[in-house]
N, C-alpha and C positions, 0 to 999 in steps of 0.2 A: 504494500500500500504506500503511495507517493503523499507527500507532507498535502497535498492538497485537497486530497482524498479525505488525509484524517482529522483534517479541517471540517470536511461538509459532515464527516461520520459524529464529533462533536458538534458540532452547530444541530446536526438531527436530534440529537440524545436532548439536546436541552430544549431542545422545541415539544419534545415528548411526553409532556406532563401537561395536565391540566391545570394546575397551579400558577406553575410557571408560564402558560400562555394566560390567564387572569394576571397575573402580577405585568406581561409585558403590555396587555388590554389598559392597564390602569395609567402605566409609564406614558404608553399615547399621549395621555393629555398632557402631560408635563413631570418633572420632576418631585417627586415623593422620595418623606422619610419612610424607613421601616417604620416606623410606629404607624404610619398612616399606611401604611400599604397591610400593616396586622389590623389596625380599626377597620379597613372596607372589605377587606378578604375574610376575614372570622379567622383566622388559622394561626396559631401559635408565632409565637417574634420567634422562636429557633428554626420553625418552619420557614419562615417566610426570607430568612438569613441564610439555610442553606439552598434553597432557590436562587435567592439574591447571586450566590458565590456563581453557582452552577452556568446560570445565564451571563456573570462576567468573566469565567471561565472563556465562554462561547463567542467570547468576544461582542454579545449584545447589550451590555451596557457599560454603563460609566459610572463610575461615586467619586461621592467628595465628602469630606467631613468638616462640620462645623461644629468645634464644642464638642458635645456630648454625640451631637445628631448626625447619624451617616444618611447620606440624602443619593438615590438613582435616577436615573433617567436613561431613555434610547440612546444607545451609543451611534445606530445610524434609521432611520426612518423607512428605510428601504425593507427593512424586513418584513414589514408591512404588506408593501407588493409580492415578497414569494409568499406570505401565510394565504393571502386571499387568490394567488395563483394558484397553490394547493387545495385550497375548497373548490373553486374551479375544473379541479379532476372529479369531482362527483354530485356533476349535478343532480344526479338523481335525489341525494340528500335534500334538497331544497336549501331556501334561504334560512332555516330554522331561529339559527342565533344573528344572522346578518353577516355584514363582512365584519376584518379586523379595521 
């Protein structure tokens, strides 16, 4: 497997979770603390922290700390366009949830 390969093999794995596609749903709008991304999601702060890592593993986001507070955001907006090009593979699904 070539480094590019294992690039898109991580970038899949962290798209792979339903959490973590709510957590990058939320990042859309703008940048969020983890406290705020545990008050709208309902799921524990260590859940929501090793998401957080997982997805900047994947190179999808970005943090910054202020103080106490680690704060995320999209690292690039584009991913955006592969998720909803991937619901696009099956239309049969319908619009259920909409796009991302």
């Amino acid at each position: 497997m070539n480094k590019a390969q294992r690039r898109l093999l991580i970038l899949f794995k962290a798209l792979a979770d339903e959490n973590r596609l709510r957590i990058l749903e939320e990042l859309k709008h703008g940048e969020r603390s983890v406290t705020e991304l545990v008050e709208c999601l309902g799921i524990s702060q260590p859940l929501v922290s090793h998401h957080l890592r997982e997805l900047k593993l994947a190179g999808l986001v970005d943090r910054r700390k202020q103080g106490p507070f680690v704060f995320y955001r999209i690292r690039n907006l584009r991913i955006f366009d592969l998720l909803n090009q991937a619901q696009a593979l099956f239309p049969e699904a319908g619009n259920e949830e909409g796009s991302f």
